[in-house]
NUTOR-676879 format. One record per residue (C-alpha): residue number from 1; y, z, x. Coordinates in steps of 0.5 Angstrom, whole numbers. Example, Ala and Ser with C-alpha at 12.3 -4.5 7.8 and 13.67 -1.06 7.14 Angstrom:
<tiro><i>1</i><v>-9</v><w>16</w><u>25</u></tiro>
<tiro><i>2</i><v>-2</v><w>14</w><u>27</u></tiro>
END
This chain:
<tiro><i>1</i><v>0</v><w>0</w><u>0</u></tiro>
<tiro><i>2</i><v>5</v><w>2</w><u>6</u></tiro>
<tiro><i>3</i><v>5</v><w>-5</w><u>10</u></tiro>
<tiro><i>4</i><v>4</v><w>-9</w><u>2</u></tiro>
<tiro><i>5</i><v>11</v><w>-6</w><u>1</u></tiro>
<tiro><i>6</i><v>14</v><w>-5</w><u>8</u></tiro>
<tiro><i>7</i><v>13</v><w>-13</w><u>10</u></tiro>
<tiro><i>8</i><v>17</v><w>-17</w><u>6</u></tiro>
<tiro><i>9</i><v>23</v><w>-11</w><u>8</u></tiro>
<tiro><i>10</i><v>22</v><w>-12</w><u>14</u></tiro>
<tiro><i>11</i><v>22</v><w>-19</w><u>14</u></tiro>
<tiro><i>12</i><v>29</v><w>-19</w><u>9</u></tiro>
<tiro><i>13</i><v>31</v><w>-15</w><u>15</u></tiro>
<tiro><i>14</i><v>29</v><w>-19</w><u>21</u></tiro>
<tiro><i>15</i><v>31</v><w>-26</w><u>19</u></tiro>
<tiro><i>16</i><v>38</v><w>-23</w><u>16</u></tiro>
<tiro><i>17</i><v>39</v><w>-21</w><u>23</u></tiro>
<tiro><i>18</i><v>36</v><w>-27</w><u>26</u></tiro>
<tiro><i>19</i><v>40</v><w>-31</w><u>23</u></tiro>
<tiro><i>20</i><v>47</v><w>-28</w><u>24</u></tiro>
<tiro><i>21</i><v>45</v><w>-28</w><u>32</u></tiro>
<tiro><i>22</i><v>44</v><w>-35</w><u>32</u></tiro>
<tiro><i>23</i><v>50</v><w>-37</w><u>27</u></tiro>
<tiro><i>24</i><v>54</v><w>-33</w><u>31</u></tiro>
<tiro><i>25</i><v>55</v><w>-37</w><u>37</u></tiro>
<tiro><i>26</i><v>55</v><w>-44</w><u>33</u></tiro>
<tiro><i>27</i><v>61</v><w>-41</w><u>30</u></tiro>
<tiro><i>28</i><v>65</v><w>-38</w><u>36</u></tiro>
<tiro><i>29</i><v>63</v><w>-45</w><u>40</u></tiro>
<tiro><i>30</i><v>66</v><w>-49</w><u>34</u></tiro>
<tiro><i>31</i><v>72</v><w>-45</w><u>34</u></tiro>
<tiro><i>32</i><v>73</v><w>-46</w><u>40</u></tiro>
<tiro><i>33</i><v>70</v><w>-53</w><u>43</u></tiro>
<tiro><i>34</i><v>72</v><w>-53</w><u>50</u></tiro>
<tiro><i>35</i><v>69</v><w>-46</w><u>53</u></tiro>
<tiro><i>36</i><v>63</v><w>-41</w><u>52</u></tiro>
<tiro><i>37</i><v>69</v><w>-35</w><u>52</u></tiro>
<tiro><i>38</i><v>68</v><w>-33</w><u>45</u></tiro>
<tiro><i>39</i><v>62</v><w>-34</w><u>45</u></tiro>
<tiro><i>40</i><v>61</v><w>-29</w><u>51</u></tiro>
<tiro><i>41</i><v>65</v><w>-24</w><u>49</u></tiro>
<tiro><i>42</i><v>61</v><w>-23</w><u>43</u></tiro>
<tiro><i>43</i><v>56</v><w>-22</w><u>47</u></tiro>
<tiro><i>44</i><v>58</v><w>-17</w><u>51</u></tiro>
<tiro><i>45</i><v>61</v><w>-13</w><u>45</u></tiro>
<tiro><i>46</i><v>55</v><w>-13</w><u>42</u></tiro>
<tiro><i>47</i><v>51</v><w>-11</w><u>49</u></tiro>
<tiro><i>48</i><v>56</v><w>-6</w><u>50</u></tiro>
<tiro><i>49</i><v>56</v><w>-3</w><u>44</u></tiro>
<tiro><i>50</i><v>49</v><w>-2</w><u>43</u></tiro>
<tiro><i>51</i><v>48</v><w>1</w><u>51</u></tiro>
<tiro><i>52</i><v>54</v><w>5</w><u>49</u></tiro>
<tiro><i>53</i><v>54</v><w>7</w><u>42</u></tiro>
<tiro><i>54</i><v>46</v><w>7</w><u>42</u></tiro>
<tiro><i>55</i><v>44</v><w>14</w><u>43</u></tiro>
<tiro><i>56</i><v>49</v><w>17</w><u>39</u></tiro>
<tiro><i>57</i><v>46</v><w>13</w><u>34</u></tiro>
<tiro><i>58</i><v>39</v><w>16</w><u>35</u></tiro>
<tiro><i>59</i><v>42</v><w>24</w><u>35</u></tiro>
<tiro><i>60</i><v>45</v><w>21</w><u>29</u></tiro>
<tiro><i>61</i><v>39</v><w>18</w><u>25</u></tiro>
<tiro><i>62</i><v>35</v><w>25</w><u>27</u></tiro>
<tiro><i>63</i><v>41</v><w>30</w><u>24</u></tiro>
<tiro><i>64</i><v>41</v><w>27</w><u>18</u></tiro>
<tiro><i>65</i><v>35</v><w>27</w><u>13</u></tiro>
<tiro><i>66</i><v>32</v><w>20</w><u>11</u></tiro>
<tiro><i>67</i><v>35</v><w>18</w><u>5</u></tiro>
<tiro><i>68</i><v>41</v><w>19</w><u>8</u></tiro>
<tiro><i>69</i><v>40</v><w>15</w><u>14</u></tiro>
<tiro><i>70</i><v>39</v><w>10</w><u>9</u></tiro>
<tiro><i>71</i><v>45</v><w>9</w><u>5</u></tiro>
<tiro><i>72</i><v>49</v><w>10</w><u>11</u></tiro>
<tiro><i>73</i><v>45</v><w>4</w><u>14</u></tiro>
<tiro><i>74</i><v>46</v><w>0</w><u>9</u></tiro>
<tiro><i>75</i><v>52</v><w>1</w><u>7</u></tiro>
<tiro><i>76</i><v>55</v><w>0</w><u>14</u></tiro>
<tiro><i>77</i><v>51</v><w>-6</w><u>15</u></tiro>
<tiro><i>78</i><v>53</v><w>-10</w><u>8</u></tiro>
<tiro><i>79</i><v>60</v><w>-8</w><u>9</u></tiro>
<tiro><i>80</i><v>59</v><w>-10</w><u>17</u></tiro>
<tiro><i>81</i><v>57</v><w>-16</w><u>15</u></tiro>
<tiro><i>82</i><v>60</v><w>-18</w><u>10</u></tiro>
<tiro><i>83</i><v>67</v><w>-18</w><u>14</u></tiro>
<tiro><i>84</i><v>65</v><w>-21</w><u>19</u></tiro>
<tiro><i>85</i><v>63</v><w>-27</w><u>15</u></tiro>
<tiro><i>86</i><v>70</v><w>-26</w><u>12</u></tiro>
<tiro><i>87</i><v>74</v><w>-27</w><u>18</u></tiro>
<tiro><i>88</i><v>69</v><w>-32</w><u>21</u></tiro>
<tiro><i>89</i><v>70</v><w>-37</w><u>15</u></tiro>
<tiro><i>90</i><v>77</v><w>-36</w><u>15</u></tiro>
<tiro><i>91</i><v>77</v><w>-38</w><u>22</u></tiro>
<tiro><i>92</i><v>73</v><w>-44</w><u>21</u></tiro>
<tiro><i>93</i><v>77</v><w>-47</w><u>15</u></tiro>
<tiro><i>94</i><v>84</v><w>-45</w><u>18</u></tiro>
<tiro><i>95</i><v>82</v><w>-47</w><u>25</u></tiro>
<tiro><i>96</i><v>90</v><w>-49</w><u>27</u></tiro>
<tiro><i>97</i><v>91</v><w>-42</w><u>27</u></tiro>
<tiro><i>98</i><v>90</v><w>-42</w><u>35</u></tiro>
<tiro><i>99</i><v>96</v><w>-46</w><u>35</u></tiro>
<tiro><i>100</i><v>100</v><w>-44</w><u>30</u></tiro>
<tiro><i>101</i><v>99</v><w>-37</w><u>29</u></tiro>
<tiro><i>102</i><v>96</v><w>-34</w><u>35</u></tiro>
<tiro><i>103</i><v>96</v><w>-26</w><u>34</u></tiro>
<tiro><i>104</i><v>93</v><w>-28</w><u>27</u></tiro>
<tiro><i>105</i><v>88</v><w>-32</w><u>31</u></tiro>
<tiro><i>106</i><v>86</v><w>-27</w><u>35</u></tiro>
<tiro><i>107</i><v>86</v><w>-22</w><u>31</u></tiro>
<tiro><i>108</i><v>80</v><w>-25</w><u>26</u></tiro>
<tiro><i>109</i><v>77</v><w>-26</w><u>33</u></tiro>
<tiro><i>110</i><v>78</v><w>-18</w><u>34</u></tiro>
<tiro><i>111</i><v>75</v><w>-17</w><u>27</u></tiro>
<tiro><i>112</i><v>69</v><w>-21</w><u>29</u></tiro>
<tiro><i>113</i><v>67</v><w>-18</w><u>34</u></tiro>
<tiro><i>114</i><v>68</v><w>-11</w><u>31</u></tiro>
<tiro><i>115</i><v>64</v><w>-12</w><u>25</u></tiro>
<tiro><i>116</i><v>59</v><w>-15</w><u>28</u></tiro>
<tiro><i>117</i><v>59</v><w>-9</w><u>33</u></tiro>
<tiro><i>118</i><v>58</v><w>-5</w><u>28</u></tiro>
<tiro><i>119</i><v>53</v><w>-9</w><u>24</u></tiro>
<tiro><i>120</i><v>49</v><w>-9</w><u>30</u></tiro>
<tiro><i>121</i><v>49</v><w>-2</w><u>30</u></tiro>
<tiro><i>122</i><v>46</v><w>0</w><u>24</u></tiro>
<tiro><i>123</i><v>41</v><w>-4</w><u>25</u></tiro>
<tiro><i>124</i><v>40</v><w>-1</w><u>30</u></tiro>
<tiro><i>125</i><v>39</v><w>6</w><u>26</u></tiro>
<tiro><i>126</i><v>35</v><w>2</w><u>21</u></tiro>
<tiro><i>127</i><v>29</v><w>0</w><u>25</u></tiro>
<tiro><i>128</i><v>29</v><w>6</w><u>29</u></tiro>
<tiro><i>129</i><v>28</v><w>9</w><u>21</u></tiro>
<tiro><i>130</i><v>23</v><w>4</w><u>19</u></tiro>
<tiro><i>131</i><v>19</v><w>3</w><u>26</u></tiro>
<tiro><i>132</i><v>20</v><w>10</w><u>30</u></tiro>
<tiro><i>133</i><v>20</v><w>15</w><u>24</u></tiro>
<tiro><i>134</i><v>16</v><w>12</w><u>17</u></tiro>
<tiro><i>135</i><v>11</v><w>8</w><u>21</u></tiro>
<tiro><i>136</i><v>10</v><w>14</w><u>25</u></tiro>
<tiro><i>137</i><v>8</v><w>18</w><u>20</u></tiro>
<tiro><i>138</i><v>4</v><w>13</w><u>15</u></tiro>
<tiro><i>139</i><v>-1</v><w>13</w><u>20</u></tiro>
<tiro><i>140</i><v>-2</v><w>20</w><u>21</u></tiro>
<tiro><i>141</i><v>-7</v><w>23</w><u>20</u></tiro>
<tiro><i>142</i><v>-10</v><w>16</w><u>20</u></tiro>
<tiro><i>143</i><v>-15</v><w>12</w><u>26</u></tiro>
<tiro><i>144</i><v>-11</v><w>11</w><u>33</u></tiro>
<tiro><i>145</i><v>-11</v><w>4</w><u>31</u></tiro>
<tiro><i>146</i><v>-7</v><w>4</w><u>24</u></tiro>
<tiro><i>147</i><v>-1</v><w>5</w><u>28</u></tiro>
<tiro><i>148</i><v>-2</v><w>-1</w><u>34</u></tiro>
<tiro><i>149</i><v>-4</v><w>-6</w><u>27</u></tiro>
<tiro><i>150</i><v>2</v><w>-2</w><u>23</u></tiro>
<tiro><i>151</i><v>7</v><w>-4</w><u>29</u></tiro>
<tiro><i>152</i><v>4</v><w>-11</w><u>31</u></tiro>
<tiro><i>153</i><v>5</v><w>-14</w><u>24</u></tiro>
<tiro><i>154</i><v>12</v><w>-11</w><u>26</u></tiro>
<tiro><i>155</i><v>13</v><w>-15</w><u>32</u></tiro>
<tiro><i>156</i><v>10</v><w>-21</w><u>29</u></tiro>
<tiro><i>157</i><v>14</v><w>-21</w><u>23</u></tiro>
<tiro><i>158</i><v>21</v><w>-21</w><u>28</u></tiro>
<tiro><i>159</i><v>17</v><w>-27</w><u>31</u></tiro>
<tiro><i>160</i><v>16</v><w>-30</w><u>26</u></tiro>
<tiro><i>161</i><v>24</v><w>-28</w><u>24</u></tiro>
<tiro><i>162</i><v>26</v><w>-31</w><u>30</u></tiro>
<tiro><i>163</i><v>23</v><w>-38</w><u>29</u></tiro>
<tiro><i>164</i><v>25</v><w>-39</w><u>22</u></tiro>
<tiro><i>165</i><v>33</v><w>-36</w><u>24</u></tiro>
<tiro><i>166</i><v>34</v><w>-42</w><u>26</u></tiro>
<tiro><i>167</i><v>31</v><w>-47</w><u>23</u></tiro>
<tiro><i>168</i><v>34</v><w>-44</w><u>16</u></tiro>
<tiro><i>169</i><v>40</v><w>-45</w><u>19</u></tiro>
<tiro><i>170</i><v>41</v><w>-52</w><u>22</u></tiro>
<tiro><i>171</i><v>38</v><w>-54</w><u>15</u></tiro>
<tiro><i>172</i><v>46</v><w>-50</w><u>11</u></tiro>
<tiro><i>173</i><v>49</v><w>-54</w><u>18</u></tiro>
<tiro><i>174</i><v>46</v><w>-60</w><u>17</u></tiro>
<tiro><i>175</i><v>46</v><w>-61</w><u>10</u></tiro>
<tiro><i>176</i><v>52</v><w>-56</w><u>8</u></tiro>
<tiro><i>177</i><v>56</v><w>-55</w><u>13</u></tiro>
<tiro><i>178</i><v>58</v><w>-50</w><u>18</u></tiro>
<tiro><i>179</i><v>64</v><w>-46</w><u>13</u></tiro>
<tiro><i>180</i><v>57</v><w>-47</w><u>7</u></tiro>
<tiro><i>181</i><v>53</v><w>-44</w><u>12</u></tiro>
<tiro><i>182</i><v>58</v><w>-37</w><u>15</u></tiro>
<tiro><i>183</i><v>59</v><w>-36</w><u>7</u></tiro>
<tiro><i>184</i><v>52</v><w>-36</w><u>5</u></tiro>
<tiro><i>185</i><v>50</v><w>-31</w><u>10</u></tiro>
<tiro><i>186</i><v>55</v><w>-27</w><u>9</u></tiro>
<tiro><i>187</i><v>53</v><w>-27</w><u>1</u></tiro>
<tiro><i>188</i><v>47</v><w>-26</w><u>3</u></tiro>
<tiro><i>189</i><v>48</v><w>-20</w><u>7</u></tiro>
<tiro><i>190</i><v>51</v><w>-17</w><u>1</u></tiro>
<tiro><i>191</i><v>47</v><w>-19</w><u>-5</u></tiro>
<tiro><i>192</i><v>41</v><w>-18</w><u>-1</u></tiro>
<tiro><i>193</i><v>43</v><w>-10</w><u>1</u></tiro>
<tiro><i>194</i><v>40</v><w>-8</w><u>-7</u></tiro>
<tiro><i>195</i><v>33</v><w>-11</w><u>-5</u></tiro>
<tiro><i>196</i><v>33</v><w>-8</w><u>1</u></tiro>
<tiro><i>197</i><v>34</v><w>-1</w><u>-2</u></tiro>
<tiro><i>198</i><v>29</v><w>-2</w><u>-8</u></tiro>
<tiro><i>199</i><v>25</v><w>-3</w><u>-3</u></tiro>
<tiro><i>200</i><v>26</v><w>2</w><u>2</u></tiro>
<tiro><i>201</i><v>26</v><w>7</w><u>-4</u></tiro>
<tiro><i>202</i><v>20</v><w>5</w><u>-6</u></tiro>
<tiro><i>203</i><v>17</v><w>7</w><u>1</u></tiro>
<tiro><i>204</i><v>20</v><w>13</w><u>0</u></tiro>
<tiro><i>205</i><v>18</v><w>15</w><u>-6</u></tiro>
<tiro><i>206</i><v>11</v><w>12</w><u>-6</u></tiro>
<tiro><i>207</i><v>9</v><w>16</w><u>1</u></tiro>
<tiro><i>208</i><v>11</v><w>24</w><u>-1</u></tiro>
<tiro><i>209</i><v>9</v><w>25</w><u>6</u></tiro>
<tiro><i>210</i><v>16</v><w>22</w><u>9</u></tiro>
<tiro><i>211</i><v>20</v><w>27</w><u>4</u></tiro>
<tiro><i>212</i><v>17</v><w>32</w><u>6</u></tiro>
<tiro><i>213</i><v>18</v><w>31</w><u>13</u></tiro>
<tiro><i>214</i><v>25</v><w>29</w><u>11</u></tiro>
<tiro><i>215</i><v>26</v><w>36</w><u>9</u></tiro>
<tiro><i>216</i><v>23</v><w>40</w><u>14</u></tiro>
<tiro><i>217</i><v>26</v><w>37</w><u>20</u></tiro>
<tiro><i>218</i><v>34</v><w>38</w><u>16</u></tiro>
<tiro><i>219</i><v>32</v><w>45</w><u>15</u></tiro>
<tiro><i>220</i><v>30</v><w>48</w><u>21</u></tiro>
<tiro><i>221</i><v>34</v><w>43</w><u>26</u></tiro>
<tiro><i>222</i><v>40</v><w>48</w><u>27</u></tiro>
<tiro><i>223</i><v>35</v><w>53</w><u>29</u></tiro>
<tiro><i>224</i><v>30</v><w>50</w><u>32</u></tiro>
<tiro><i>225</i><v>35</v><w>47</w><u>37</u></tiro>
<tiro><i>226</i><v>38</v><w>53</w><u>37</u></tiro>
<tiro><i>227</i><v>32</v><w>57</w><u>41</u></tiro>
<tiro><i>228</i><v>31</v><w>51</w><u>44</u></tiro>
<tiro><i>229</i><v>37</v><w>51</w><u>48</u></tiro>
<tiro><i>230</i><v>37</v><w>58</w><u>49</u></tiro>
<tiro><i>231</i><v>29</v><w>58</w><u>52</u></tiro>
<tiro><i>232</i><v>31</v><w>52</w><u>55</u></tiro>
<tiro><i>233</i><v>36</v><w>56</w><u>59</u></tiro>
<tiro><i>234</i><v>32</v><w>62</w><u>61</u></tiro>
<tiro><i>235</i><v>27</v><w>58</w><u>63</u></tiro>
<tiro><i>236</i><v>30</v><w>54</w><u>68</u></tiro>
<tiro><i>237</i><v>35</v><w>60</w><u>70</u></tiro>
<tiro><i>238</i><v>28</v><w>63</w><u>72</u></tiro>
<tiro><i>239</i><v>24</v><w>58</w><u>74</u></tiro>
<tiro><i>240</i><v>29</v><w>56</w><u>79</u></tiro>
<tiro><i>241</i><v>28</v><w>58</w><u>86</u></tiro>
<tiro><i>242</i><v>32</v><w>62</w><u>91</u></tiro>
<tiro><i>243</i><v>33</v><w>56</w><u>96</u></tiro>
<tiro><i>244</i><v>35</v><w>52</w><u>90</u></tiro>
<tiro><i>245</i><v>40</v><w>56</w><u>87</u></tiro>
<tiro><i>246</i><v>44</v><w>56</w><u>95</u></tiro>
<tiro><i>247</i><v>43</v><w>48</w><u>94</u></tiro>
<tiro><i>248</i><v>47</v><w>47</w><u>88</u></tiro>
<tiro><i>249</i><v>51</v><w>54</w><u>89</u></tiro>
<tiro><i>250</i><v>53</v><w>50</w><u>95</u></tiro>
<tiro><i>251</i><v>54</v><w>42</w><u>92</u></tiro>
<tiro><i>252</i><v>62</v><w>40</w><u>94</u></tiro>
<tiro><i>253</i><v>66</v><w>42</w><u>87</u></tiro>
<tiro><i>254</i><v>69</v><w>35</w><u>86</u></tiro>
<tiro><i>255</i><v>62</v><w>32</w><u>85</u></tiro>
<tiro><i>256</i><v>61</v><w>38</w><u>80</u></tiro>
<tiro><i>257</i><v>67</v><w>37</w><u>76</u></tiro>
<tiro><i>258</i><v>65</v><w>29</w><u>76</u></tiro>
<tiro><i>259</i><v>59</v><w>31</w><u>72</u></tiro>
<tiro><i>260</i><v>62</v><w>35</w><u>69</u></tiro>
<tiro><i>261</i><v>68</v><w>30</w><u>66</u></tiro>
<tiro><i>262</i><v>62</v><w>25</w><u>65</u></tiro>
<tiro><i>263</i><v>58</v><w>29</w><u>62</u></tiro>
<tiro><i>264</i><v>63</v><w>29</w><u>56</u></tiro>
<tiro><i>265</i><v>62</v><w>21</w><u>55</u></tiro>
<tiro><i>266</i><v>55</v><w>22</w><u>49</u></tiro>
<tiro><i>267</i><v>51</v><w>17</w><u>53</u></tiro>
<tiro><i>268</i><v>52</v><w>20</w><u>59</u></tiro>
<tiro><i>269</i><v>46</v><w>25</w><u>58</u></tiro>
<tiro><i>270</i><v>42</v><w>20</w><u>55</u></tiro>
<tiro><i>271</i><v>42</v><w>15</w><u>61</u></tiro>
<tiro><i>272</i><v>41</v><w>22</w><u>66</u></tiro>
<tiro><i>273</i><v>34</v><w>24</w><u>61</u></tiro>
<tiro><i>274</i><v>32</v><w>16</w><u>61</u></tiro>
<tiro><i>275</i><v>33</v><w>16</w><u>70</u></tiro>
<tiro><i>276</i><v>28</v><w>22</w><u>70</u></tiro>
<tiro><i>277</i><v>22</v><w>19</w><u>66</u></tiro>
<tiro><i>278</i><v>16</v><w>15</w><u>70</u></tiro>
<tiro><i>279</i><v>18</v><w>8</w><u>66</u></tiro>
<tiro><i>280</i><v>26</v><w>7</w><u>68</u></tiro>
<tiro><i>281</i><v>23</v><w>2</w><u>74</u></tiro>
<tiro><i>282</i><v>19</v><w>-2</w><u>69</u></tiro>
<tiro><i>283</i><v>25</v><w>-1</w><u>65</u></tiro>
<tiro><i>284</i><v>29</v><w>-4</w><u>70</u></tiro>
<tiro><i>285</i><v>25</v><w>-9</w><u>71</u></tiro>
<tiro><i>286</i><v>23</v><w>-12</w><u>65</u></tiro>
<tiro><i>287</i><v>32</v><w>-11</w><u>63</u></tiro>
<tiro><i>288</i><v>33</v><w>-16</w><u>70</u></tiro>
<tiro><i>289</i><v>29</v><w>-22</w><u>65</u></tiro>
<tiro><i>290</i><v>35</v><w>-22</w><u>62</u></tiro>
<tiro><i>291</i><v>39</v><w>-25</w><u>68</u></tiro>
<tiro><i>292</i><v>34</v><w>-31</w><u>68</u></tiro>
<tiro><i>293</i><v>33</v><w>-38</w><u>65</u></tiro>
<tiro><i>294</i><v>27</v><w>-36</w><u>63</u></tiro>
<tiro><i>295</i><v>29</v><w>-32</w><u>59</u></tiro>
END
């Protein structure tokens, strides 16, 4: 019953994403036509955004129960979307804007690119809701194998996403036209959000484990993290040794008022947990791919 409800969400979801990030760069390059650069800038906007923005998404998603979680990912990418196919479209009918009207022109590029930013980030909360949370708990207490079924249908259906994002695409271009094609996906971003929460609720609803999770995690997440902290303090100032205490009593204070100021920045906490852990040369090098032609 589970995957009979979650594919077709997951395929809605995937193959919106799909197609606005394939639209997306035929749309800054008719802009545009004599330079890559707004098609990069998006690029990097969206890149940035989720490198910097994406574990205060991840606190976020385990803070709030899922219902919550889900109205706010959805409401966020519906509206995220529908802006920016509405500044897209603007763009692409009054393209003289560019020399006529600079400031308004790069002020709807501004607004692209933020909203797709901020597109992409609840996205981001939605497939860590669905793929880290839900799925998890619908295969437990099943057979070690629901779960690599449950997440290899998943990836199959983003592949499948990704293959049709464009077909589907260059057909509204080819047929249609490029505005037709920014109006339809920002239409379809936002009548779709409906089938999306029904979807979703009828996941919720028809697995009661998912609730009760829900409930569990947002009543004991205040003190449990609480004590945890304050164990975890006495732990390591325990544990630590005598030779350790003069290394770090000993550190140069400007390194130490360094950590200190980056420590304030969300990411940065994240980003030193991450180093830590035995994969992050692997990670590494599976991040470097993006910098070749292959990929």
């Amino acid at each position: 019953m589970e995957m009979t409800y979650s594919s077709p969400l997951v395929l809605i979801i995937f193959l919106l994403m799909s197609m606005w990030e394939f639209s997306v760069g035929l749309y800054m390059i008719n802009i545009w036509p004599d330079s890559l650069l707004f098609t990069a800038v998006y690029g990097v906007v969206e890149s940035a955004s989720t490198a910097l923005f994406g574990p205060i998404v991840g606190a976020w998603v385990d803070r709030l129960t899922y219902l919550q979680v889900l109205q706010l990912w959805l409401l966020t990418q519906s509206l995220s979307f529908m802006v920016a196919g509405g500044s897209v479209t603007a763009l692409l009918i009054y393209y003289h804007l560019m020399s006529t009207a600079f400031v308004t022109f790069m002020l709807l590029v501004f607004i692209t690119n933020i909203s797709g930013a901020v597109g992409v980030l609840s996205t981001l909360a939605g497939t860590i809701l669905i793929e880290r949370e839900w799925v998890v708990v619908m295969s437990n207490g099943q057979p070690p194998e629901v779960l690599t079924r449950m997440n290899s249908v998943i990836r199959r259906i983003d592949l499948v996403c990704k293959l049709l994002a464009p077909v589907l695409t260059g057909f509204i271009i080819s047929y249609i036209s490029l505005k037709a094609s920014a109006v339809i996906l920002a239409l379809w971003n936002t009548t779709s959000v409906w089938l999306q929460y029904w979807l979703l609720k009828s996941v919720y609803n028809g697995i009661p484990a998912l609730s009760e999770i829900s409930q569990r995690g947002n009543l004991t997440l205040v003190p449990s993290d609480s004590l945890e902290n304050s164990s975890i303090i006495e732990v390591n100032e325990s544990s630590i040794c005598p030779e350790r205490r003069n290394i770090e009593t000993e550190a140069p204070e400007w390194k130490m008022r360094i950590i200190e100021k980056l420590s304030i920045i969300p990411c940065f906490n994240a980003w030193i947990v991450y180093a830590k852990q035995e994969v992050v040369l692997p990670g590494i090098a599976l991040a470097l791919l993006y910098f070749t032609v292959l990929r």
